[in-house]
C-alpha positions as a printed Julia matrix, in Angstrom:
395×3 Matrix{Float64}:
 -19.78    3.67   21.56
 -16.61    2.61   22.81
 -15.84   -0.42   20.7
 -17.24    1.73   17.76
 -14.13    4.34   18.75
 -11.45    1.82   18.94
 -12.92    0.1    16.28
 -12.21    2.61   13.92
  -8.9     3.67   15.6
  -7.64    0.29   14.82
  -8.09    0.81   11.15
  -7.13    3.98   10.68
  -3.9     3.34   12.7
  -2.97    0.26   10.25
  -3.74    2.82    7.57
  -1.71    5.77    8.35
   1.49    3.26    9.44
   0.74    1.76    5.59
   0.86    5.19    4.14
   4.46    5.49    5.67
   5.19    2.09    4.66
   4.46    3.08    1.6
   6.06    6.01    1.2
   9.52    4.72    2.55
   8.96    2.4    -1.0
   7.49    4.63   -3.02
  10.35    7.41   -2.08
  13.27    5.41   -3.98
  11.22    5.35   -7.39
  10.37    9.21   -7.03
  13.9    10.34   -7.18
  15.57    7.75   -9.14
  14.98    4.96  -12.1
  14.89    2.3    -9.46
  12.68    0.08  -11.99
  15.93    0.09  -14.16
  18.94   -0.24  -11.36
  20.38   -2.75   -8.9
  19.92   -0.72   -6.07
  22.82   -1.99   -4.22
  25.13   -1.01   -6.91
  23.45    2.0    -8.05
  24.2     3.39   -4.45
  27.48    2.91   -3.59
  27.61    4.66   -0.14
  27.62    2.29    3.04
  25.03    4.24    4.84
  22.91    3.77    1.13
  23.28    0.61    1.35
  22.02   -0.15    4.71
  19.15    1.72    4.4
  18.16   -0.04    1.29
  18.62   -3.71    3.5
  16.49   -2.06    6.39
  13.73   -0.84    3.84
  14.05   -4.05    1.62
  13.78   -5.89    4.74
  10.77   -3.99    6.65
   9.12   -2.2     4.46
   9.08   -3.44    0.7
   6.57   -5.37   -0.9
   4.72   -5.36    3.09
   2.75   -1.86    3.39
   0.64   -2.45   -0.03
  -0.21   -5.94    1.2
  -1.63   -4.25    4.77
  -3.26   -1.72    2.2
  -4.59   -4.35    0.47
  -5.76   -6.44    3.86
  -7.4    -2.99    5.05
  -9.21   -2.58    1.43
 -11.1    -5.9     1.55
 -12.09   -4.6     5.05
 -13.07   -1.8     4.19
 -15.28   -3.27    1.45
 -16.79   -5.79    4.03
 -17.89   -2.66    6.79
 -19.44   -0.37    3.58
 -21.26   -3.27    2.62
 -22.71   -3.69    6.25
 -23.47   -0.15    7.02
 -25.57    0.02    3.37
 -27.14   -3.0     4.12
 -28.12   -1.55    7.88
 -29.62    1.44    5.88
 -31.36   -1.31    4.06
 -29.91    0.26    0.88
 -28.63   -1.34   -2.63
 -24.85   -2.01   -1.85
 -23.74   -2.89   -6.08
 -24.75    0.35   -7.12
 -22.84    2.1    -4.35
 -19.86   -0.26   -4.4
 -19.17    0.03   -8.17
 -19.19    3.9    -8.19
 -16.47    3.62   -5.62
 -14.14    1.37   -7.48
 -15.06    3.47  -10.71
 -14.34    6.81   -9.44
 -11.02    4.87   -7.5
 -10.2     3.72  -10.71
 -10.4     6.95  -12.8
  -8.42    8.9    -9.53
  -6.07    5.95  -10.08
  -5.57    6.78  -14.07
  -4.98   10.21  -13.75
  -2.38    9.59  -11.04
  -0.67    7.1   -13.17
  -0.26    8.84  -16.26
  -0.25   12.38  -15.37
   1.02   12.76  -11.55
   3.15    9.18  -11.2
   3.6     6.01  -13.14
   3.87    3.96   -9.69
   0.1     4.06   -9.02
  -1.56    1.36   -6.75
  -5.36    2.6    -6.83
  -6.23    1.37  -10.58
  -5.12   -2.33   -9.42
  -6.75   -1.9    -6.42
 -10.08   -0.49   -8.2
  -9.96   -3.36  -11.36
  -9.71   -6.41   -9.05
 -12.15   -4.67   -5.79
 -14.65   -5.17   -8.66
 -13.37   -8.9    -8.71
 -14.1    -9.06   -5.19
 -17.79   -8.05   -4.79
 -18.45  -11.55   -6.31
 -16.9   -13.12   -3.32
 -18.4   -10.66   -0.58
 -21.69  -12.96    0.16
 -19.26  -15.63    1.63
 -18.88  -16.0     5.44
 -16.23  -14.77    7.01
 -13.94  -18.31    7.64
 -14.94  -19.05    3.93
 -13.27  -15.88    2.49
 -10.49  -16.2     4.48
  -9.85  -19.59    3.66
 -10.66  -18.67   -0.02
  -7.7   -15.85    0.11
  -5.09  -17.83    1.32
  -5.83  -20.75   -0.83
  -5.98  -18.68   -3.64
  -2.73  -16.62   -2.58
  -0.43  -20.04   -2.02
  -1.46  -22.28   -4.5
  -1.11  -19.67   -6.93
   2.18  -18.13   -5.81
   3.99  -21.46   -4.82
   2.91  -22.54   -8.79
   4.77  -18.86  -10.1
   7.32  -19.59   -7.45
   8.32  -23.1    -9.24
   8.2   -21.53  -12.25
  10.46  -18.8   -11.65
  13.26  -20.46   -9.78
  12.66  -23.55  -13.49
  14.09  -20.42  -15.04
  16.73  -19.45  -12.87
  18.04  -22.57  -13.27
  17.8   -23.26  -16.84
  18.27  -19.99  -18.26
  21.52  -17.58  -18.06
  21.42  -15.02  -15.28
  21.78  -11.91  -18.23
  18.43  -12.85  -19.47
  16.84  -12.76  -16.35
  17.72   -9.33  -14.68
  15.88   -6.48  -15.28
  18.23   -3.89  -14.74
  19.28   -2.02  -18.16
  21.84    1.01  -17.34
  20.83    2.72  -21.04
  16.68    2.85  -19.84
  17.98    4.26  -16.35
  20.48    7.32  -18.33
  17.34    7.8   -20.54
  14.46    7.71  -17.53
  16.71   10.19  -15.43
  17.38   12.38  -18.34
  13.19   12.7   -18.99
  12.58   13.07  -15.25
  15.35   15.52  -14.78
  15.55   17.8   -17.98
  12.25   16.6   -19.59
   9.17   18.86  -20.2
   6.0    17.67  -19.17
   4.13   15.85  -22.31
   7.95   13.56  -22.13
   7.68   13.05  -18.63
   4.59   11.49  -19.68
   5.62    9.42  -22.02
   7.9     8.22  -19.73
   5.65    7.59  -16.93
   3.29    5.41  -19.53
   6.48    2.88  -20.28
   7.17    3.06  -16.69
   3.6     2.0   -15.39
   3.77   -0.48  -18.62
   6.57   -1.9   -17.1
   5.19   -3.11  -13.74
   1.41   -3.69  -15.35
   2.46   -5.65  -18.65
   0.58   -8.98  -19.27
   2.47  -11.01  -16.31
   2.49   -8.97  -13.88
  -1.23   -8.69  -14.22
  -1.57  -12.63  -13.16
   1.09  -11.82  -10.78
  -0.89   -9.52   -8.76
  -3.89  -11.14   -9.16
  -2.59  -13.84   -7.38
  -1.96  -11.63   -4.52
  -3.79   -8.61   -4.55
  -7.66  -10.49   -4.76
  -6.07  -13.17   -2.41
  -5.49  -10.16    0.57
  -8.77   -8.6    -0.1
 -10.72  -11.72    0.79
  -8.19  -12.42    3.42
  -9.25   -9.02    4.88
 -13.04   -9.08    4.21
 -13.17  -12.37    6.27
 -11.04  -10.71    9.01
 -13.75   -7.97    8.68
 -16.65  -10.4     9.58
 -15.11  -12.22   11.82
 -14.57   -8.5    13.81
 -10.66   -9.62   14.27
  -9.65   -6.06   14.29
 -12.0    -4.72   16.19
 -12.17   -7.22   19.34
  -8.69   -8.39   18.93
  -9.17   -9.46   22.95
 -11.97  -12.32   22.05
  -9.7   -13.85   19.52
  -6.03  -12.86   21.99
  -4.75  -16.75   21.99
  -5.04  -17.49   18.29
  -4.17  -13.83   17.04
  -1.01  -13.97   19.28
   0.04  -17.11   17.62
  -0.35  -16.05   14.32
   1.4   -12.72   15.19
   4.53  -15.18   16.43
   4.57  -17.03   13.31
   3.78  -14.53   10.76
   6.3   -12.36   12.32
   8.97  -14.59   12.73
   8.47  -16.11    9.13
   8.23  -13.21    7.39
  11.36  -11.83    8.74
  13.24  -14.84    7.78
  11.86  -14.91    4.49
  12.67  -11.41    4.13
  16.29  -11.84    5.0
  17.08  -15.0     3.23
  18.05  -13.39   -0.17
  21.21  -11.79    1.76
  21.99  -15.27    3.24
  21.36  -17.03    0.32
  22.12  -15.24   -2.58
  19.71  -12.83   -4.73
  18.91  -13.74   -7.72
  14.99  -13.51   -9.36
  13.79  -16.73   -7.2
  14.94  -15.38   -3.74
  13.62  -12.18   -4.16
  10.08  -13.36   -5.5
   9.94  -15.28   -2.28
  11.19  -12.71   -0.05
   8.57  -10.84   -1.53
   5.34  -13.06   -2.03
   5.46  -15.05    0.69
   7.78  -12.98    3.18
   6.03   -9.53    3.08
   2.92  -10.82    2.51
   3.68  -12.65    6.41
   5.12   -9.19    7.35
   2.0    -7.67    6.59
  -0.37   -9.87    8.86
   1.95   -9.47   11.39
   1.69   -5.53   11.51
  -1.91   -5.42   11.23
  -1.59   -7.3    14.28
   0.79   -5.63   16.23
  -1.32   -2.34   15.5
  -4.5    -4.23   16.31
  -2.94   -4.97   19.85
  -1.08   -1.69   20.55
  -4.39    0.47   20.26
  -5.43   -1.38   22.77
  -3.01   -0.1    25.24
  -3.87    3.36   26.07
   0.16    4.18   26.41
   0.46    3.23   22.64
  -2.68    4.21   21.23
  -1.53    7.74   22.1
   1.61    7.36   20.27
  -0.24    5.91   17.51
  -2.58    8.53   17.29
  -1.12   10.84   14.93
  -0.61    7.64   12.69
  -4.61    7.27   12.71
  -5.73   10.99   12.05
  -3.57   10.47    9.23
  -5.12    7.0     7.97
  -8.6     9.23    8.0
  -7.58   10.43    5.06
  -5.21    7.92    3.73
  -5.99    8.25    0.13
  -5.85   12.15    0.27
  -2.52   11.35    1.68
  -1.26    8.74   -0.63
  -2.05   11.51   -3.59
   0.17   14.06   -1.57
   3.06   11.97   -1.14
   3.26   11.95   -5.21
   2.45   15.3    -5.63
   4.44   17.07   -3.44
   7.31   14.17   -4.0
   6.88   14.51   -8.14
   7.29   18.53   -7.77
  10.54   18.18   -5.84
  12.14   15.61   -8.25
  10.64   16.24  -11.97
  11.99   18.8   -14.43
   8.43   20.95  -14.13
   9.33   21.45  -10.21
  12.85   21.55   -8.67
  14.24   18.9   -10.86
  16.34   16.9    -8.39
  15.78   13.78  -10.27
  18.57   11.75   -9.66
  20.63   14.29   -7.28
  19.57   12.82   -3.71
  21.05    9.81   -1.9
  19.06    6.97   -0.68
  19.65    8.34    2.84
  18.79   11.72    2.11
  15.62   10.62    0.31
  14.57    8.57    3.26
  15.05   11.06    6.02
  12.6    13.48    3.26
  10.19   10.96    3.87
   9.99   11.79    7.49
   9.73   15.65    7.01
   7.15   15.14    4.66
   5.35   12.45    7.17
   5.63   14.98    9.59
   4.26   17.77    7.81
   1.39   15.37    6.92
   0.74   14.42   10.57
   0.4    17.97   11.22
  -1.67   18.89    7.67
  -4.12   16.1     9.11
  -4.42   16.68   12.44
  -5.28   20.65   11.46
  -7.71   19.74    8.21
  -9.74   16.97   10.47
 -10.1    19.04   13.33
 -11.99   21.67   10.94
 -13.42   18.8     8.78
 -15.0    14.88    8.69
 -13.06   13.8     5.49
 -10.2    14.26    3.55
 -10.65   16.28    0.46
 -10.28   13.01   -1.72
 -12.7    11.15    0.31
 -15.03   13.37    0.47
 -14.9    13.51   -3.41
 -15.45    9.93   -3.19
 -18.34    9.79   -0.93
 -20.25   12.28   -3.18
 -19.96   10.3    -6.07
 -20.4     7.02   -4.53
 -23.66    8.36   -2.72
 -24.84   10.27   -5.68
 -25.23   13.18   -2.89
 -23.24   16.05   -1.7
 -21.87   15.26    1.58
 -21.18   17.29    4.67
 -17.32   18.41    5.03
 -17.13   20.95    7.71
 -18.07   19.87   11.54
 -20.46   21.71   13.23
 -19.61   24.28   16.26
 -20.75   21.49   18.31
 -18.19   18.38   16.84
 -15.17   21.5    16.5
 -15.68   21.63   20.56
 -15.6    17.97   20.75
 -12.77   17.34   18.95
């Protein structure tokens, strides 16, 4: 019972530190038309700018790779407990990703354009045709798949930054920011829309489809051959080689990360720094987490990051909600009115208030209101929410 415990401690740890990750990211698109912007000239402040490097560095384009990671885990341990129940696991697995991907829609298009769940729900269905493989197999699969495929875009994109002028390249346009802030600030609801359709458009269009194919699928299997190979949970049987790739993933990540500021961004650096840096940044904090719940003086402090990874995806959904009602013209309408700073220490009230909405809805309760929505429809069955008199003593 034990390992079972820190087992699923481990996970839900990585989980909850992903859902702040996350919402460090996520936070600069709520309040302004950062698809549209240079960031660094957008925000002119010094304190702006440094906490743009810090989150560029740390957190961007790393937590939804550990999401990722923890998905194809999480596939790998639903499969096992079905098959332990001697039960069908295709049936169960692709009303998951369906429901995931209609929760995903409806976020997207009527809550917030930035929406991670329908990519993660189109290509989990990808995955299930890879889930037979043995553990070593799937994780050499994913990383085959993920550098081959990126170092071939990664040629490819610095061919054009060569040979074509830098104007064509960038994406920023100052006319689509005036005109997203305008929507987002002043807008009613069916324009917000609107807007929130181009906006997802604009980071699911054709190539960034292939784009996040390549990396997406890739960090599933990655983390479904982690998941057989019980890396997570016994981190201690595997201590030499984990700590080693903790050193290197670590170590190369963060210079990958930082190189763009040393050498110059352009479209080429930052792909990298992306790709290949927080895709290494992302290993290296499921390790770290992996170790530190190991160590009863960090698990503790980690704990409030693992009651709220029990209900990540409940969480994930609040983040937009709450953040979309304090920034959109149908709530308070500070679209566009908050620093980067002062949207970033938000993030932490909001984290805090979560850690505390968690802590008080799982002590009365087994699953987040999403997941339990989930777990009806992927069972076909009602499940149990509240805890018995006997689990509200234990817990």
């Amino acid at each position: 019972m034990p390992t079972i415990n820190k087992r699923i401690t481990s996970i839900d740890t990585m989980r909850g530190v992903a859902i702040l990750g996350i919402f460090l990211v996520n936070m600069m698109s709520f309040h302004s038309p950062i698809l549209y912007i240079d960031p660094l000239q957008w925000w002119n402040e010094p304190v702006d700018k440094a906490v743009y490097v810090v989150i560029d560095v740390f957190a961007q384009a790393s937590f939804y790779p550990l999401f990722a990671l923890l998905f194809g885990y999480g596939l790998v341990i639903l499969r096992e407990r079905v098959l332990a129940r001697q039960a069908k696991f295709t049936p169960i697995a692709l009303r998951r990703l369906f429901l995931l991907l209609m929760m995903g829609i409806i976020h997207a298009f009527f809550i917030w354009h930035g929406d991670i769940l329908i990519t993660y729900a189109v290509f989990g269905f990808i995955a299930l045709l890879f889930l037979k493989l043995p553990g070593k197999a799937l994780m050499l699969t994913g990383t085959l798949l993920y550098t081959i495929a990126n170092i071939i875009f990664g040629i490819l994109v610095i061919g054009m930054v060569m040979f074509t002028p830098e104007a064509e390249l960038t994406m920023y346009d100052h006319a689509a920011a005036a005109l997203s802030q305008q929507i987002y600030q002043e807008g009613s609801f069916s324009e917000i829309t609107v807007q929130r359709a181009t906006d997802w458009y604009m980071v699911n269009n054709f190539v960034s489809f292939f784009l996040m194919l390549s990396s997406i699928l890739p960090l599933f299997l990655i983390g479904a051959g982690a998941a057989k190979l019980k890396w997570l949970e016994h981190p201690e049987e595997h201590k030499q080689k984990l700590r080693k790739i903790l050193v290197v993933t670590l170590i190369s990540g963060l210079l990958i990360k930082i190189s763009p500021y040393l050498l110059g961004r352009n479209v080429a650096s930052e792909f990298v720094q992306d790709f290949f840096g927080g895709a290494l940044l992302a290993i290296s904090y499921a390790l770290m987490v992996a170790f530190a719940v190991r160590r009863p003086a960090t698990a503790k402090l980690l704990m409030p990051f693992a009651t709220v990874g029990r209900m990540s995806l409940s969480n994930y959904l609040l983040q937009s909600i709450v953040s979309t009602l304090i920034f959109y013209s149908y709530g308070l309408g500070f679209y566009g009115d908050i620093s980067l700073a002062g949207g970033t220490v938000l993030v932490v009230f909001i984290f805090a208030f979560q850690i505390i909405i968690s802590q008080l809805w799982m002590k009365h309760f087994l699953y987040g209101p999403f997941e339990w929505l989930w777990r009806c429809f992927t069972y076909l069955k009602l499940q149990k929410l509240k805890r018995t008199e006997i689990e509200l003593k234990k817990s």
